[in-house]
C-alpha positions as CSV (number, residue, x, y, z in Angstrom):
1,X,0.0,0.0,0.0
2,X,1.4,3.8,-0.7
3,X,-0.4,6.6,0.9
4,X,0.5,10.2,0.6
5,X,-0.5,12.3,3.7
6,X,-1.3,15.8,3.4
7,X,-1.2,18.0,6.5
8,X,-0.6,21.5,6.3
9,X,2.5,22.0,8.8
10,X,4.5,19.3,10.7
11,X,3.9,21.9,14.3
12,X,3.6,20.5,17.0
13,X,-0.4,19.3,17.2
14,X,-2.8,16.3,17.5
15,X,-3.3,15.7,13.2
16,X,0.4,16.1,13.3
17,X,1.0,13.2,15.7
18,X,-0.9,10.7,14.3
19,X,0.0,11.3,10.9
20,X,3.8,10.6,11.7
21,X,2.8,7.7,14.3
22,X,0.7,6.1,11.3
23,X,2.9,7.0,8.2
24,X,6.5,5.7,10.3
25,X,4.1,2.1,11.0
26,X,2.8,2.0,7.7
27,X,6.8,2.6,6.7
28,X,7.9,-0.6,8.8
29,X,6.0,-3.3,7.2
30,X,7.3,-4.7,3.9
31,X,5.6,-3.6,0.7
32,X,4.6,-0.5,1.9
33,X,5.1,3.1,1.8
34,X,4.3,6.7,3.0
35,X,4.4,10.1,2.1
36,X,4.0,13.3,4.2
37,X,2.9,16.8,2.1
38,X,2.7,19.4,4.2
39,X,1.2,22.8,2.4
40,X,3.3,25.4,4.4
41,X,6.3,25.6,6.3
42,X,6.5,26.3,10.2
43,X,8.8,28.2,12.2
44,X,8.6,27.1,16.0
45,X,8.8,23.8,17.9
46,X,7.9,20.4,14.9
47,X,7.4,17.0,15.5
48,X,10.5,14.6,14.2
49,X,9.9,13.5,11.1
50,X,13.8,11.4,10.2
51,X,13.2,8.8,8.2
52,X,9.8,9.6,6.5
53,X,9.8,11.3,2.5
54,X,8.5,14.6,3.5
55,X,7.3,16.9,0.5
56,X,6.6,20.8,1.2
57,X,4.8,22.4,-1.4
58,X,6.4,26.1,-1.9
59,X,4.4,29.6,-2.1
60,X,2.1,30.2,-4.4
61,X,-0.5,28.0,-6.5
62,X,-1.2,25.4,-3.9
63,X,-3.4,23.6,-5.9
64,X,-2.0,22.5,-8.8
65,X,1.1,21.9,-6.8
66,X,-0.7,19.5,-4.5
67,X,-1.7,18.1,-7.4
68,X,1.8,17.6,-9.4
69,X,2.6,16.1,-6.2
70,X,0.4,13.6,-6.0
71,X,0.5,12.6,-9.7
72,X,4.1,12.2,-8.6
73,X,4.2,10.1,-6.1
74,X,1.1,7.8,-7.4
75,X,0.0,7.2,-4.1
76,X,-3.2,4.3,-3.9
77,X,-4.7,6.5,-1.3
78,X,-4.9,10.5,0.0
79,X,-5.1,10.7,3.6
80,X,-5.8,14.0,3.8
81,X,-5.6,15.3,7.9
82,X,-8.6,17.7,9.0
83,X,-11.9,18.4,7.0
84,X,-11.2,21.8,6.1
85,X,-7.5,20.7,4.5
86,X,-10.5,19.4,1.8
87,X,-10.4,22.4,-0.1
88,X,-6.7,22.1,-1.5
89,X,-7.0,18.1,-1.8
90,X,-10.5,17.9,-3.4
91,X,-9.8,20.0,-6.8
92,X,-6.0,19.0,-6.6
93,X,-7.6,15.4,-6.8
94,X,-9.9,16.2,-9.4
95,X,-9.9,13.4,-12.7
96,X,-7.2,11.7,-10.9
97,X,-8.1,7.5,-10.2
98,X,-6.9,7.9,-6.7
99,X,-8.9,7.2,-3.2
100,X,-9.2,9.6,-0.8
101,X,-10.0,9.4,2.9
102,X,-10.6,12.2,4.9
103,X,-10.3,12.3,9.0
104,X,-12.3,14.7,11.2
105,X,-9.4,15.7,13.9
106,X,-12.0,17.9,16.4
107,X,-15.3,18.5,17.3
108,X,-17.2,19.7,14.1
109,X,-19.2,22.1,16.2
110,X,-16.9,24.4,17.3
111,X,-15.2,25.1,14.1
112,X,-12.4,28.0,14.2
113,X,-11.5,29.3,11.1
114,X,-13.4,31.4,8.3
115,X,-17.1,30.4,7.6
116,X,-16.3,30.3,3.4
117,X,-13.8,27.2,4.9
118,X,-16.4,25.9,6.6
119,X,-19.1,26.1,3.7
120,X,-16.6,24.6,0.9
121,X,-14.7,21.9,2.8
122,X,-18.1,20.8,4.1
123,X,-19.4,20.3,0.8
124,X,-16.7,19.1,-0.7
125,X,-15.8,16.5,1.8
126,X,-18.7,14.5,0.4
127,X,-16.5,13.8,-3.0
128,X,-14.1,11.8,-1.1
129,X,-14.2,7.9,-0.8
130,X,-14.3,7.4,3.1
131,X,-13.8,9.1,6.2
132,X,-11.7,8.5,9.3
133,X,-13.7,9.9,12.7
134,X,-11.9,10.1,16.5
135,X,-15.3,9.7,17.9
136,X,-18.4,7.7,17.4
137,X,-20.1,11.5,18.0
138,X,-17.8,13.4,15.3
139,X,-19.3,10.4,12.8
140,X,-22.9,11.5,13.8
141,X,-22.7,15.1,13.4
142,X,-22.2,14.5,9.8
143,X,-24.5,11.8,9.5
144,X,-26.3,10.3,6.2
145,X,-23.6,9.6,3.3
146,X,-20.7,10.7,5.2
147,X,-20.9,8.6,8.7
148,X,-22.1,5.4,6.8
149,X,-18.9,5.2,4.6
150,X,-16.7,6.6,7.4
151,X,-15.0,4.1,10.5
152,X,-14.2,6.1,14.0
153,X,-10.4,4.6,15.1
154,X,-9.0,6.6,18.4
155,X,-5.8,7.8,18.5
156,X,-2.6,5.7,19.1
157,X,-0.1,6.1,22.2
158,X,3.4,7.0,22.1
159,X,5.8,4.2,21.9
160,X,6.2,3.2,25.9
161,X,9.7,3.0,25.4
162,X,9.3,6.9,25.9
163,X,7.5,6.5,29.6
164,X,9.3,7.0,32.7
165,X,9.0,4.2,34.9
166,X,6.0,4.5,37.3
167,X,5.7,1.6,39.5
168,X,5.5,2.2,43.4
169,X,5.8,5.7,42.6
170,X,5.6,8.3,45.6
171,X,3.0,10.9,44.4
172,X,3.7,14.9,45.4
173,X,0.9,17.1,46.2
174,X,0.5,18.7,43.0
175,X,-2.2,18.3,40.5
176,X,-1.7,18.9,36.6
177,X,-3.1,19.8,33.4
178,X,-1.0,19.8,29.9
179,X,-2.0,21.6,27.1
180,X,-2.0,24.6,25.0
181,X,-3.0,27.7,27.0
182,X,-6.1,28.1,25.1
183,X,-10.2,29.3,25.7
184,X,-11.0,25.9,24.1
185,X,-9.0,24.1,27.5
186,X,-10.6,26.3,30.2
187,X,-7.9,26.3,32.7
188,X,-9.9,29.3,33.7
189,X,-12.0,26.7,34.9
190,X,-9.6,24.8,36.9
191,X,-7.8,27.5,39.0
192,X,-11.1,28.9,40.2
193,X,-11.5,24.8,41.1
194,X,-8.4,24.9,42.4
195,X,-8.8,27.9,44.7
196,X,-12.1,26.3,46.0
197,X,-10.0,22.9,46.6
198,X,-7.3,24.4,48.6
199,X,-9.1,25.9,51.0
200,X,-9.4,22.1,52.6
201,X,-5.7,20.9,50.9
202,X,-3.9,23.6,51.8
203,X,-0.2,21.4,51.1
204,X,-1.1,21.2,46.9
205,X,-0.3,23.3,44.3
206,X,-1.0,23.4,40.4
207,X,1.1,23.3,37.2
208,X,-0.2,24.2,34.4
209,X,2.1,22.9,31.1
210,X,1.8,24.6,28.0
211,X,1.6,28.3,26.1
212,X,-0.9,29.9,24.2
213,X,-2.6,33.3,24.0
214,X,-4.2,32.7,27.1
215,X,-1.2,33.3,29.3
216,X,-1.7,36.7,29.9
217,X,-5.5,36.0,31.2
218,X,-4.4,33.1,33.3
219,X,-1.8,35.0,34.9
220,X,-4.2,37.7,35.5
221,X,-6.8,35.9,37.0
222,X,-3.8,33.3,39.1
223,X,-3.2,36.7,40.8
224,X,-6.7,38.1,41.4
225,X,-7.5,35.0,43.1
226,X,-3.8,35.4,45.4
227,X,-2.5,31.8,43.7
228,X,0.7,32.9,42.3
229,X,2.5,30.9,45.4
230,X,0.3,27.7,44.7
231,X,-0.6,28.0,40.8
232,X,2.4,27.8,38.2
233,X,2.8,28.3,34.5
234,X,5.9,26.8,33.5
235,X,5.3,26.5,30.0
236,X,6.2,23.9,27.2
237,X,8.9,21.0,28.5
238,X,10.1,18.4,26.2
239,X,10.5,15.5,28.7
240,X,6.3,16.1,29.7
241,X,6.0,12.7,30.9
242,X,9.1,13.4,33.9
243,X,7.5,16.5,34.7
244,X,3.9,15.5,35.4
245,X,4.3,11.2,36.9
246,X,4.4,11.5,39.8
247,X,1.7,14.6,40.3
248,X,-1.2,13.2,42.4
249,X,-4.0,13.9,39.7
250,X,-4.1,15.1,36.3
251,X,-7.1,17.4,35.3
252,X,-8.5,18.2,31.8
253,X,-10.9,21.2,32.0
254,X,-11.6,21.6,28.3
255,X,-14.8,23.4,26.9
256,X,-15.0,20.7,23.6
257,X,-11.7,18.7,22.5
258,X,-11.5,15.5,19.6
259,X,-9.9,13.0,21.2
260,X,-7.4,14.2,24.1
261,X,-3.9,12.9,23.5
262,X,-3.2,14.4,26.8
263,X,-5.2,12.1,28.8
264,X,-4.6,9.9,27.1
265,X,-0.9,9.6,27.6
266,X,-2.0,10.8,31.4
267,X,-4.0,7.1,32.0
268,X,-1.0,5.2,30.0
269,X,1.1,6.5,32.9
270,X,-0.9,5.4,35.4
271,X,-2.3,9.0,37.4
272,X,-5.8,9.4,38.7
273,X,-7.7,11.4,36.1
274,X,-10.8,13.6,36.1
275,X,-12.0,15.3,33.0
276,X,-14.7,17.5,31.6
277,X,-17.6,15.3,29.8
278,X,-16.7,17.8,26.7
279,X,-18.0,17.3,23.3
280,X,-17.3,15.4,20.5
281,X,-17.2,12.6,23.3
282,X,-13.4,11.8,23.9
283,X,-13.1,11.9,27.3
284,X,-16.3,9.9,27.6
285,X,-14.5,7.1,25.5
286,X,-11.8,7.1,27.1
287,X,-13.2,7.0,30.3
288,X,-15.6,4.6,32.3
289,X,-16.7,7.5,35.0
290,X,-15.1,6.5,38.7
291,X,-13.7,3.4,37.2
292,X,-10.7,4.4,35.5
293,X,-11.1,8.1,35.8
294,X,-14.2,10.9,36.5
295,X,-16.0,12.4,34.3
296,X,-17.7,15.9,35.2
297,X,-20.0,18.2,33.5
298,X,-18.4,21.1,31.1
299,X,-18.0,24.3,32.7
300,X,-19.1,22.8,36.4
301,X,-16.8,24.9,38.7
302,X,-18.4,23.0,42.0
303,X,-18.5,19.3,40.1
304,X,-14.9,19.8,39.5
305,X,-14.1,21.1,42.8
306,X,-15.9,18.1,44.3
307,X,-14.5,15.7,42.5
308,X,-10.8,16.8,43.0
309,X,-11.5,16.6,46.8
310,X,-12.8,12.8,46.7
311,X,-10.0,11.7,44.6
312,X,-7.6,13.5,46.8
313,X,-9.6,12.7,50.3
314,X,-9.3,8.6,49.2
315,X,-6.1,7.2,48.7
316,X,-7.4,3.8,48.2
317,X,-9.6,5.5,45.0
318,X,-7.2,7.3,43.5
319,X,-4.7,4.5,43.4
320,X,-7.5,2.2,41.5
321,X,-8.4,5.1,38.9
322,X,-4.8,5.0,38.3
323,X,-4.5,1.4,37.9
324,X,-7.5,1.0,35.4
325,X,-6.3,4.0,33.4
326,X,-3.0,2.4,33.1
327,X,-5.2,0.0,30.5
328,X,-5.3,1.9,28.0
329,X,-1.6,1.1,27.0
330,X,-3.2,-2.4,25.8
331,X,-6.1,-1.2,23.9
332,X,-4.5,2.2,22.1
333,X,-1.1,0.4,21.5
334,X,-0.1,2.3,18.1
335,X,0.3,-1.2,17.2
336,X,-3.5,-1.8,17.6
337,X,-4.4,1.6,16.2
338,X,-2.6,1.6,13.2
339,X,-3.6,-1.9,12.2
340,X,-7.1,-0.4,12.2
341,X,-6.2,2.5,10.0
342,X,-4.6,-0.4,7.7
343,X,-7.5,-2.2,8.1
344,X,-10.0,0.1,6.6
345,X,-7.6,1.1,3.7
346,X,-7.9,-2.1,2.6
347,X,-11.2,-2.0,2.5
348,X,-11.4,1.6,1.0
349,X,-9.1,0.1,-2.0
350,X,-11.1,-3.6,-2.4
351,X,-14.5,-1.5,-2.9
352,X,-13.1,0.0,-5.5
């Protein structure tokens, strides 16, 4: 099988992740191959890409470069990475005998960029030959056409190899949240929690991983509420997983989210976990609520309050969330995953 991926930078993001994990499997077994276009170049922090082909269309006439490209490389399948990436691929693809397979990588609702995107990629999206969803409620907000030829496959886990060791781990008094500093994460939502929750646990504090355009308005409100000895923005770290193992819980406040590689990566290591019950459904997923992590309501300053005291207040609970969560190294393996992405691109090509 050859595929040729298209994303439009290598940065540092979910699409980008997956793509690599997928195209670097795809790349180990025999008789097959990958390709990564990416449509732009990007200054700042990229994912490592040594040892894939990666193509960078230059400046200028996108389209019928994409489409050179492609005519070039004579892939059996486009993998194109987001819905609204549609309107390059689509007429780039246009009278060429090639599948394509299109993956949703967040919610559908809560769409960022320009409505015209919106409109176009939505209808064109409907020309290509099947569909690759992170949730079972991404596929049903399409619906009709669209869901019935499309599969919903989760994303895979870092290679372990890359975890620190966890076992018998003494747990510090801090609790943790990774991601961009973003309105779409709400840590907003988890300091004011946070403030509430200290006023009985006095001993924690909070670190907050990641940058965004939200620093300024954390920092603002981390001082209004007098946390700026108890609530800490240290930014981006490479080594992630050291920084965070051995925090007592990790907490994802997100408004909506596709499928969180952040928890997920925080069960694989084995924390206690609560999360926000945020749409298109990850989290819920991921998580069987007070089994292997807690589920609360979006937005819910006093659930999330609550429910960070309980798993703090019971030892004996927060060490069998962490255990369950651990699970999740067996069933999002990238060996697991990716088999399922091969799986349905052998379907895709055998309907042909």
């Amino acid at each position: 099988m050859k595929i040729a991926i298209v994303l439009y930078t290598l940065s540092v993001g979910g699409a980008e992740r997956v793509a690599l994990i997928w195209a670097k499997w795809l790349n180990s077994k025999d008789n097959n191959q990958a390709t990564i276009i990416t449509l732009r170049h990007k200054n700042g922090a990229t994912y490592d890409a040594s040892g894939l082909h990666v193509v960078c269309i230059k400046e200028g006439h996108l389209i019928s470069q994409l489409r050179n490209k492609i005519k070039e490389i004579n892939p059996d399948i486009v993998l194109t990475m987001d819905v609204p990436m549609c309107i390059y691929t689509i007429p780039a693809m246009i009278g060429l005998r090639i599948k394509h397979v299109i993956s949703e990588r967040n919610d559908p609702s809560h769409f960022a960029g320009k409505w015209t995107t919106k409109i176009l990629s939505r209808m064109m999206m409907r020309k290509a030959d099947g569909f690759v969803f992170q949730t079972k409620g991404a596929a049903d907000f399409y619906g009709g056409c669209i869901s019935k030829k499309g599969t919903v496959i989760h994303n895979p886990l870092s290679d372990f190899t890359s975890y620190p060791n966890t076992t018998n781990i003494q747990r510090c008094k801090n609790i943790v949240n990774v991601g961009r500093l973003h309105h779409q994460k709400n840590q907003c939502l988890l300091i004011r929690s946070f403030a509430d929750f200290i006023k009985d646990n006095p001993d924690f504090t909070l670190t907050i991983w990641g940058d965004g355009p939200e620093r300024e308005n954390l920092e603002h409100l981390i001082d209004k509420l007098h946390l700026k000895d108890k609530v800490f923005l240290p930014g981006t770290a490479q080594n992630i997983f050291g920084k965070i193992k051995d925090a007592s819980l990790f907490v994802l406040s997100s408004d909506f989210e596709g499928m969180p590689n952040a928890l997920m990566e925080a069960m694989a290591l084995g924390m206690p976990c609560i999360s926000t019950d945020c749409p298109i459904g990850g989290p819920a997923e991921l998580i069987n609520n007070k089994e292997n992590g807690v589920l609360v309501p979006v937005g819910n300053q006093e659930a999330l309050t609550m429910a960070m005291k309980e798993v703090i207040g019971d030892q004996k609970y927060a060490e069998s969330l962490g255990a369950n969560a651990k699970r999740i190294r067996e069933s999002h393996d990238s060996e697991v995953i990716c088999q399922l992405w091969f799986d349905y691109f052998n379907k895709i090509l055998a309907d042909s």
